[in-house]
Every structure is written in C-alpha cells, then in structure tokens.
N, C-alpha and C positions, 0 to 999 in steps of 0.2 A: 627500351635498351636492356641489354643483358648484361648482367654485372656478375664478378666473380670477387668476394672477399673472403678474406686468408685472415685467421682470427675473429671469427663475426661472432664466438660467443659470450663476449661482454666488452664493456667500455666503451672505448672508440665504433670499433669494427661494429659491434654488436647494434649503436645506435643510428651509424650508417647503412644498415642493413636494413633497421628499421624502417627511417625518414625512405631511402629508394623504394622499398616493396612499395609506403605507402603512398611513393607520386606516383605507382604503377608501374615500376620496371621490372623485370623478373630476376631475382635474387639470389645468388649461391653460396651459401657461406660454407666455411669451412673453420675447425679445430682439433687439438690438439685429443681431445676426448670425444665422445658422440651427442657432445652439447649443439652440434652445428648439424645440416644436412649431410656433409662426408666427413668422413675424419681423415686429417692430414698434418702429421707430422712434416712441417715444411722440412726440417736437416734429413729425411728419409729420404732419397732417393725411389727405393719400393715404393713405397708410397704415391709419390708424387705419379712414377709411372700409371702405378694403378688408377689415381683421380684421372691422368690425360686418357685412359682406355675405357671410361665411364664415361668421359665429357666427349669421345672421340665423334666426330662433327660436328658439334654441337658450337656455333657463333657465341663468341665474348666480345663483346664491346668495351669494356671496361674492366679490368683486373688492377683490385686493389690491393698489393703486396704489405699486408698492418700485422700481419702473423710479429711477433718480438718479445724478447724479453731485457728484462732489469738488473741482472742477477749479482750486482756489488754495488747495489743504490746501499751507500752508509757505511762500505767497508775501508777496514785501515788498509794503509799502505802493505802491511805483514799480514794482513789476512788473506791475500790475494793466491790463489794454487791454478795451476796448468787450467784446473777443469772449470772453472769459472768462466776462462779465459774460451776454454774451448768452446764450452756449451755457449757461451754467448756469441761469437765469430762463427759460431753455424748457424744459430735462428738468424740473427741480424743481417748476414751475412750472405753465406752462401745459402740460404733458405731463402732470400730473395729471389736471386740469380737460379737456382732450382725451380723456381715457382713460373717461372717467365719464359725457360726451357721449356717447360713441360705442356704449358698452356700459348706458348707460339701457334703451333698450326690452328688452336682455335680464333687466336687474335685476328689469323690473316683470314678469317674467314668476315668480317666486319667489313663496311664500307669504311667506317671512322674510328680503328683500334685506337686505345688508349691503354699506359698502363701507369699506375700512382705507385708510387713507393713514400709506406712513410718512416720517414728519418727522423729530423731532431735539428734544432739548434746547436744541441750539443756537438753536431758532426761540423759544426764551423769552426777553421782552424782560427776565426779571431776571438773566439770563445775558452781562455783557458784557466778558470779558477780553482782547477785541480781536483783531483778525487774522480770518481765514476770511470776509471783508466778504459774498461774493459768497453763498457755500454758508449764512452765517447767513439773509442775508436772505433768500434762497429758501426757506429751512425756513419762516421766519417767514411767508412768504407761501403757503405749501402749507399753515399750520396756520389762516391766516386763511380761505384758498379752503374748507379739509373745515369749519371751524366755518359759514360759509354756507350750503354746500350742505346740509349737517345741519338749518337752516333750510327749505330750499326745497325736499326732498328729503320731509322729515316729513310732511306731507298725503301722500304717493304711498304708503308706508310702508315707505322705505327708512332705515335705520338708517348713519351716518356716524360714525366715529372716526377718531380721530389718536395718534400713538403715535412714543412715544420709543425705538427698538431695543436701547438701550444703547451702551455703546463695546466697541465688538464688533471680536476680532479677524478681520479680513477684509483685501483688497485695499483698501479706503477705508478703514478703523478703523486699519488697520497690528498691527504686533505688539508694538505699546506698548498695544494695547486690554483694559480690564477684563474682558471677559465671551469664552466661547467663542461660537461661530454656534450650535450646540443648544442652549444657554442663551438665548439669543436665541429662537428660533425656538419656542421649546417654550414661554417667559413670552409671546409678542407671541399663538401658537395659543390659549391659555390664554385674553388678553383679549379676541380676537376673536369667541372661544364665548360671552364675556358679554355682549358689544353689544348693546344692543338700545336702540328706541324710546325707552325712558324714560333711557337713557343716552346720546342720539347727542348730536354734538357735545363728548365728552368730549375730551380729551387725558392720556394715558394710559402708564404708563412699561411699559416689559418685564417688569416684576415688579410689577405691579399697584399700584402706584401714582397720585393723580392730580397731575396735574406744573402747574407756576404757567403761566399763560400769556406 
C-alpha cells in the first residue's frame, strides 16, 4: 500500500510512518521543515501545488491528513489575538481540505482510496469544559470538513474518516497525556485498515470506538 502522511516528523505521524514502512508499505511523509522526505507547509497553497507536481502520477492509497497544531493549549480568555486564531483555522483547518485538493487525482488513481483526518475529541460538540476556544473549534471544523468530503468524495470511491487519537503523550498531548504514541498509532492503523465505503464519514476514536459528534 502507498501511504502519504502530512506531519510524519514526530509524534503521532512520525510513529505511524514508522509501524507502515515497517509492515512493508511504501511511506511518504511530509513537514513543516526538511525533517520529513518533502517539506509542506499544509496553510501554503504553493506548496502544496508543488508536492501534487512531484507526486503527479504517482497512486496513494491512503492519505493521512495529522499535519496540526495546539497553539492556545493553557491560554486565558484575554490572551487570545486574531493570529492564534488564524494560524490555528489554517493548519487545522483549511490545511486539511488543501491537502485533499491537491492529492485527489492521486487518490483516484487507487483501486481502495482512503483518506484519515485526524481531529480530536475536542471537535465533539457534547464536549464543553471551556478553554482551548481556537484548537476545539478547528477540530470541530476539520470533523465537519472530512464528514462532507465523505459525501462528495463517495461517488469517486474514496472512503473518508475522522478519528479521535487519544490524549496521547506527545509534544501537543504533554506528559499529563493517557495513552503512549504506539498506542495511538497501532489503535488509529487498526481503524484505518477498517475504513471503507460503507463506513466513510465515521468518527472514530483510537480504540475502535464510535465518538458522538
């Protein structure tokens, strides 16, 4: 299988990247710096053209959209400015939907496309213990962008999920987080093997669960 992940140079992504090369699938990762095989600024548009004119023919079976940031984990109510708000609503965000654009005609080139987005718990609107404004609502809106596209996406015969990682300890999770990265990465590989067609549009936790919207 051919995989394409967005954020493969640490954490999550990174150990996902791992665990696939080493069942034998071939691996694409990508970040924000030259820690990964491309560099791609997912909120760049440039960018992104540039990765689809490198990848151009090239089959993806699987695009996992994990590129994200945290950027008001611990902030008050009064610390919050425009650009928090912005930079976070373009990675989370429209850096999804970017990523999905750009890498479509490689999807269609798959017998069994798939594409992962991952979100968050926190994107559940029965989830509201306050704080984190900017990162919930970007989750929320990265879980409403993959449930459309899982719409618009079905007739082509791509298959679309969303998925909860857990509170994973990482650089964004911290080390107050419930679950290790291999736990993570081994529950989220687990539901992505399951995706399919008559499941797109799920939301879906690390451990096989499905999670309220």
């Amino acid at each position: 299988m051919k995989v394409l992940i967005t954020g493969a140079n640490r954490g999550i992504g990174a150990e996902m990247a791992r665990r696939m090369t080493m069942a034998g699938h071939k691996v694409t990762g990508t970040a924000r710096d030259f820690s990964a095989e491309y560099r791609l600024d997912v909120t760049d548009a440039g960018q992104q053209a540039q990765l689809a004119r490198a990848l151009d023919g090239e089959c993806i079976d699987l695009l996992v959209c994990n590129a994200g940031v945290y950027l008001d984990k611990g902030l008050s109510l009064d610390q919050y400015t425009s650009e928090v708000w912005a930079k976070t609503l373009a990675a989370n965000v429209t850096g999804v939907f970017l990523t999905v654009q750009a890498l479509l005609p490689n999807l269609k080139l798959s017998s069994q496309p798939k594409v992962a987005i991952i979100s968050s718990q926190m994107a559940s609107h029965t989830r509201a213990p306050g704080g984190s404004y900017a990162y919930r609502a970007s989750k929320a809106a990265a879980l409403n962008v993959g449930r459309n596209l899982a719409t618009d996406l079905k007739p082509e015969g791509i298959a679309v999920g969303i998925y909860h990682p857990g509170w994973v300890r990482t650089d964004m999770g911290g080390v107050e987080g419930e679950i290790e990265v291999g736990e993570a990465a081994e529950g989220l590989l687990k539901e992505f093997d399951a995706l399919s067609l008559e499941t797109t549009g799920c939301f879906r936790t690390w451990d096989g669960r499905d999670h309220a919207y």
